[in-house]
VOLUMZA-630339 format. One record per residue: residue number from 1; x, y, z of N, C-alpha, C in turn. Coordinates in steps of 0.02 Angstrom, whole numbers. Example, Ala and Ser with C-alpha at 12.3 -4.5 7.8 and 13.67 -1.06 7.14 Angstrom:
BEGIN
R    n      nu      nv      nw     cau     cav     caw      cu      cv      cw
R    1     660    -284     390     615    -225     390     660    -165     390
R    2     642    -112     354     684     -53     357     645       2     394
// end
This chain:
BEGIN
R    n      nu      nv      nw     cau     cav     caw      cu      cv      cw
R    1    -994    1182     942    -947    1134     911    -957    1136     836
R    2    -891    1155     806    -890    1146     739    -904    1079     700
R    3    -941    1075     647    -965    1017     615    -906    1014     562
R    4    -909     928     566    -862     891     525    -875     928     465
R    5    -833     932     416    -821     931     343    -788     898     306
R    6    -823     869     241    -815     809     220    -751     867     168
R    7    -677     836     146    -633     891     106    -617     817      42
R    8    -638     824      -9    -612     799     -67    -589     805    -105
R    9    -503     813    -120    -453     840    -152    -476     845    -208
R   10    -474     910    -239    -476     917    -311    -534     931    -348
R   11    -582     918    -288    -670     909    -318    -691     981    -351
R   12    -655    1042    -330    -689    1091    -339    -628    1137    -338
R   13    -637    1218    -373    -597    1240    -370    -567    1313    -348
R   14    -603    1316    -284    -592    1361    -229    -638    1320    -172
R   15    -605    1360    -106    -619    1332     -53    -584    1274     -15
R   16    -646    1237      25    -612    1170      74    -592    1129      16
R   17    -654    1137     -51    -641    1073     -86    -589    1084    -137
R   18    -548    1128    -110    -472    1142    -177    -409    1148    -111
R   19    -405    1120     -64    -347    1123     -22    -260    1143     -40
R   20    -244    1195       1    -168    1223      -7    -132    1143      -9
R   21     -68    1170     -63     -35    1106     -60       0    1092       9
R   22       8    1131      40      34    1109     116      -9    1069     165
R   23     -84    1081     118    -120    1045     161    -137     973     134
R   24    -138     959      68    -115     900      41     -74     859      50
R   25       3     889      70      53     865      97      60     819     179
R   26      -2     867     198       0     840     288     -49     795     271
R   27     -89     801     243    -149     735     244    -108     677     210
R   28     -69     688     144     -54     633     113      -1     598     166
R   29      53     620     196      89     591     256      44     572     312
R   30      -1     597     332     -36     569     370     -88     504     363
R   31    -120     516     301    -137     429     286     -80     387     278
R   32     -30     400     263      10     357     244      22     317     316
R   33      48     359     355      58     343     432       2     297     450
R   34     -57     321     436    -110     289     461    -151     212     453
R   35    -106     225     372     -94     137     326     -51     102     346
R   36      11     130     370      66      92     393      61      67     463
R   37      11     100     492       7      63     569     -31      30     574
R   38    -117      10     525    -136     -49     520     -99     -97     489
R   39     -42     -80     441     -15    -162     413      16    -184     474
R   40      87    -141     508     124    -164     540     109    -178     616
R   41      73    -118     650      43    -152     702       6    -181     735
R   42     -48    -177     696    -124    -205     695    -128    -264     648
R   43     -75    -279     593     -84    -326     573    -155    -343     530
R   44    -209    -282     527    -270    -280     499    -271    -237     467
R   45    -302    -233     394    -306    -177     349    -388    -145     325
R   46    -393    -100     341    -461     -77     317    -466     -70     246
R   47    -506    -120     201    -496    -112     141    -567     -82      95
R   48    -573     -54     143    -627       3      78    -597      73      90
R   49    -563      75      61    -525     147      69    -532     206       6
R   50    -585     232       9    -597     285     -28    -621     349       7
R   51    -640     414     -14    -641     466      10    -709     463      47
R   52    -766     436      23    -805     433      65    -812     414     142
R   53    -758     352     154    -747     345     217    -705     368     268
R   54    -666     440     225    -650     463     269    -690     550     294
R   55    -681     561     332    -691     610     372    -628     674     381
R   56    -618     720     344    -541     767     333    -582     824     359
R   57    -529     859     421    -552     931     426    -492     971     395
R   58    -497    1040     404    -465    1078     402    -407    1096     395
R   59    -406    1079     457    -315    1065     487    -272    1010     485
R   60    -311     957     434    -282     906     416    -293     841     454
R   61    -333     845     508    -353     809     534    -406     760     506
R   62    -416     683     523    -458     647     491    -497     597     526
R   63    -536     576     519    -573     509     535    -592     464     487
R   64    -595     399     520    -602     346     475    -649     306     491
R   65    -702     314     430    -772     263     445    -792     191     429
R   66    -851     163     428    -854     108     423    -811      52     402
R   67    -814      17     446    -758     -40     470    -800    -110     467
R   68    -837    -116     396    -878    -185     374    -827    -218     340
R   69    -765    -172     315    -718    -237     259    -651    -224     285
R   70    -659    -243     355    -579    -246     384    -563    -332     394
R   71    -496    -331     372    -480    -401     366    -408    -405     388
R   72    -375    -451     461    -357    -468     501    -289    -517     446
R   73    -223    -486     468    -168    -502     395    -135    -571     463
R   74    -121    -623     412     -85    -677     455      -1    -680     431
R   75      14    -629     411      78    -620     396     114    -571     408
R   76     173    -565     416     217    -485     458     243    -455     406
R   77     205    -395     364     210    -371     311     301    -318     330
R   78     312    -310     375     390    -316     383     417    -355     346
R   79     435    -425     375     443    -454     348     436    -475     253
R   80     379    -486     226     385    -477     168     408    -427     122
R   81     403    -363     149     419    -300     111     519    -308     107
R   82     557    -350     148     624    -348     157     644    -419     124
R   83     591    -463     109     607    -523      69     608    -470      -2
R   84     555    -440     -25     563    -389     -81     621    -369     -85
R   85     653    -330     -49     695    -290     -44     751    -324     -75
R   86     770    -388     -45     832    -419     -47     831    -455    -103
R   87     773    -471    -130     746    -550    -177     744    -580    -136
R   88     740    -604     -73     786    -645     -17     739    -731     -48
R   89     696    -743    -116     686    -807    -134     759    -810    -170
R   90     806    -774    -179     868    -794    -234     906    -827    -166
R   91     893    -846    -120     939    -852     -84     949    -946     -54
R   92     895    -973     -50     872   -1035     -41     807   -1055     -75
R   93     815   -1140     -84     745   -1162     -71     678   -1153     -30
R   94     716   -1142      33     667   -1150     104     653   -1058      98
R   95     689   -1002      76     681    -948      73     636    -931      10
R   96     652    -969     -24     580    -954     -97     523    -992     -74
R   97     499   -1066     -25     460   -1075     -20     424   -1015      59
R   98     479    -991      74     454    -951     155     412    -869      85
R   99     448    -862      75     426    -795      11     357    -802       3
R  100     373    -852     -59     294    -885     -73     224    -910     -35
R  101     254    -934      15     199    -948      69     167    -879     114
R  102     211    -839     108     163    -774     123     127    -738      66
R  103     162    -752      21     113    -718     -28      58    -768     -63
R  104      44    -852     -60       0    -864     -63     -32    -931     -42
R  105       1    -926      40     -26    -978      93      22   -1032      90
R  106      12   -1072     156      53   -1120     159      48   -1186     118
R  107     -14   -1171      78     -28   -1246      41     -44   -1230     -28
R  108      23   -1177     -48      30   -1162     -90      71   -1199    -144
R  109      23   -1213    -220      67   -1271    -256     134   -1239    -272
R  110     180   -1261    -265     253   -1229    -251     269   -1216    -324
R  111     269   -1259    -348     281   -1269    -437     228   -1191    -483
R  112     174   -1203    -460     130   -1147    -491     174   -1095    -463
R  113     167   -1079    -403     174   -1014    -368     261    -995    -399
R  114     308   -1028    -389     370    -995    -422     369    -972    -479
R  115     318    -980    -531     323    -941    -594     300    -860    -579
R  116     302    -857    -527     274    -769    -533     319    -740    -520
R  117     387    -776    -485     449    -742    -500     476    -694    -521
R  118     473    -722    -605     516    -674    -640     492    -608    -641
R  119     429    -600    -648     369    -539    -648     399    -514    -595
R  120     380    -533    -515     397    -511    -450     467    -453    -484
R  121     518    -477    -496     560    -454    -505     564    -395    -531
R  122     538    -402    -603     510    -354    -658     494    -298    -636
R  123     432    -326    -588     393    -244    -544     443    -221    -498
R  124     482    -261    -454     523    -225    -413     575    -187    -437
R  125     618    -209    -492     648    -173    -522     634    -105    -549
R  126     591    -121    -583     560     -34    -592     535      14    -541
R  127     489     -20    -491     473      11    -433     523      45    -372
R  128     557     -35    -361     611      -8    -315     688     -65    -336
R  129     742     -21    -356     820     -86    -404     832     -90    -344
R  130     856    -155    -355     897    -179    -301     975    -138    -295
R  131     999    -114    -240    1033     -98    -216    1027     -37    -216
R  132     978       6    -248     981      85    -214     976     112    -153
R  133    1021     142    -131     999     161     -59     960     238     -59
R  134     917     266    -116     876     330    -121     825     293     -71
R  135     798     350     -28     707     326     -34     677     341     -81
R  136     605     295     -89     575     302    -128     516     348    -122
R  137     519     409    -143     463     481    -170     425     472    -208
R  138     354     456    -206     298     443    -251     272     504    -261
R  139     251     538    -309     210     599    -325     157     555    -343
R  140      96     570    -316      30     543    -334      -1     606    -373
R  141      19     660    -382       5     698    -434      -8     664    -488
R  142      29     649    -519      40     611    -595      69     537    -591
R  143      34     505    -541      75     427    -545      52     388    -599
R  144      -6     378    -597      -6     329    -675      17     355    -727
R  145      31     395    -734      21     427    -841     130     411    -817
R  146     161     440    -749     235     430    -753     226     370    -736
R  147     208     313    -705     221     251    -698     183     215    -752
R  148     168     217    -803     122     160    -856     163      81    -843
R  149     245      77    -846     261      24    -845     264     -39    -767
R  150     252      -1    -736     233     -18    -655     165     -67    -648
R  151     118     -24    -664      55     -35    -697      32    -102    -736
R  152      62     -75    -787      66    -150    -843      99    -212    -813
R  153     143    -197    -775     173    -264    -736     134    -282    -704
R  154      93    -243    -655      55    -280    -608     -13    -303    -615
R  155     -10    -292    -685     -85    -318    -742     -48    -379    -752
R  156      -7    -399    -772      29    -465    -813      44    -513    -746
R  157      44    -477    -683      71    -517    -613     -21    -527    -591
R  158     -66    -518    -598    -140    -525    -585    -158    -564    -628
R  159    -125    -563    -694    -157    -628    -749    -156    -671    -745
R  160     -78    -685    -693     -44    -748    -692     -89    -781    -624
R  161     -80    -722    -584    -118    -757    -504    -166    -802    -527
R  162    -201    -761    -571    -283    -795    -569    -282    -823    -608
R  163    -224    -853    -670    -233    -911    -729    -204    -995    -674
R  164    -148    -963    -630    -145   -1010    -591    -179   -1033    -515
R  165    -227    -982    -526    -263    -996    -445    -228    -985    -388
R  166    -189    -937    -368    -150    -923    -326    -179    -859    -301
R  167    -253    -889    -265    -295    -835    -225    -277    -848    -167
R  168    -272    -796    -118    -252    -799     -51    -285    -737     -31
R  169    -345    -750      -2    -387    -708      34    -358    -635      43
R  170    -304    -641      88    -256    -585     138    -241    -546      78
R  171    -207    -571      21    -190    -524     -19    -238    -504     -57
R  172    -310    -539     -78    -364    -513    -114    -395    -448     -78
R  173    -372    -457       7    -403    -378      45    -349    -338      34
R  174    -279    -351      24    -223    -313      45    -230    -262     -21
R  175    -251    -310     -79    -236    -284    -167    -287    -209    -174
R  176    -351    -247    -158    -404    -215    -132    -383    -156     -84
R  177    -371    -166     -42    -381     -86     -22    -284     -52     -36
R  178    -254     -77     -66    -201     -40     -84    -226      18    -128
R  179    -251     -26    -211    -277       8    -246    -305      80    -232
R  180    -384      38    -188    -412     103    -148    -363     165    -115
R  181    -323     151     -87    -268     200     -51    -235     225     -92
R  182    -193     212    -135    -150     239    -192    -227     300    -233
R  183    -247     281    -251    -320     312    -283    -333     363    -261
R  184    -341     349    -191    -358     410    -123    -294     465    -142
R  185    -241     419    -111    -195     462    -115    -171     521    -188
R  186    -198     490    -233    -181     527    -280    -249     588    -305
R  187    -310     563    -288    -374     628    -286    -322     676    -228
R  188    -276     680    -195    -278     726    -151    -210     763    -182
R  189    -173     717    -186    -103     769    -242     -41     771    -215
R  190     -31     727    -163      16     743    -115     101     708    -151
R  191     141     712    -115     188     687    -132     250     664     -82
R  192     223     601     -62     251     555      -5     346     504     -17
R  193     364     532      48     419     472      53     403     422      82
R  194     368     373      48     343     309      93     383     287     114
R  195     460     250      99     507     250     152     509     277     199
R  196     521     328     195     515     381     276     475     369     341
R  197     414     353     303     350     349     325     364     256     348
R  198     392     223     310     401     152     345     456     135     399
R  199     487     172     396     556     172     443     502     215     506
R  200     478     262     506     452     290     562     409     268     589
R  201     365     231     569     303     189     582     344     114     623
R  202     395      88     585     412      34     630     457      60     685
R  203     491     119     700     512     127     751     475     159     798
R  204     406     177     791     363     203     839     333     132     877
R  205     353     127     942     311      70     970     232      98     991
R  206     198      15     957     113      -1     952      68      55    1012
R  207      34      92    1014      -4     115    1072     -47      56    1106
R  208     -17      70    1182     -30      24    1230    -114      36    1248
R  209    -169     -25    1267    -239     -25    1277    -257     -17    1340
// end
């Protein structure tokens, strides 16, 4: 039996540790898949997500290790990702307080929490305008240096959380291992339709126990 090999995009520059971009491509779709089925069906996110914990062979295949900072989501990230989508807080009271209460609990000061609004907006706009029907193609090749203004928004949307105390556990693991994942994803070089990847993930039904 062949022994695991640990493959870390980019580390080196021949060999396992310099991977064909085809093989970047299947790993980077494949974590992605693999992120999208702890938010949506598991509802739990493993948030130490860096290269050490994973396990990559060859053929693109992977494993995923220690499971000390997995944290159990009380919200249907469906759901929030399509309140994004729509603004769907422009739509009611009871829909900006339903918004807000997932993003920072039900006993959330309502008054504080609506000022993150306009920001919310800010980042979505640049990230994803309202009414495009493109998917959205991330190259993690070069995402920070082409996204700087993405970035900076979500520095100015973290200033605000924490000048107004609008900590909510779920999202302190969710922020947390996003980061980690985007990071990952970009040591490896790939270049993902996360749409794609979310539309396919919610139409695959949960594997049965």
């Amino acid at each position: 039996m062949k022994p695991k090999t640990r493959v870390r995009a980019g580390a080196g520059k021949t060999g396992k540790r310099n991977p064909a971009p085809a093989l970047r491509q299947l790993s980077g779709t494949r974590l992605c898949e693999t992120y999208e089925t702890q938010l949506q069906h598991l509802r739990a996110v493993h948030a130490d997500q860096h290269p050490g914990n994973y396990l990559f062979q060859p053929d693109g295949r992977f494993g995923l290790v220690d499971f000390g900072s997995v944290k159990h989501l009380n919200f249907d990230i469906v759901e929030l990702r399509q309140l994004q989508k729509e603004r769907g807080w422009r739509k009611s009271e009871a829909a900006e307080r339903r918004f807000l209460s997932i993003m920072y609990g039900k006993n959330m000061p309502h008054a504080r929490a609506r000022k993150i609004l306009p920001l919310m907006e800010e980042w979505l706009d640049t990230f994803r305008p309202r009414g495009s029907t493109a998917d959205t193609v991330i190259d993690f090749r070069n995402y920070k240096k082409a996204n700087p203004k993405t970035a900076e928004i979500r520095r100015r949307i973290t200033q605000q959380t924490l000048q107004d105390r609008l900590i909510n556990p779920d999202f302190v693991y969710l922020m947390r291992a996003d980061i980690g994942f985007w990071h990952l994803l970009g040591e490896i070089g790939a270049i993902v339709n996360v749409d794609a990847i979310f539309r396919r993930v919610a139409a695959t039904p949960p594997a049965t126990r």
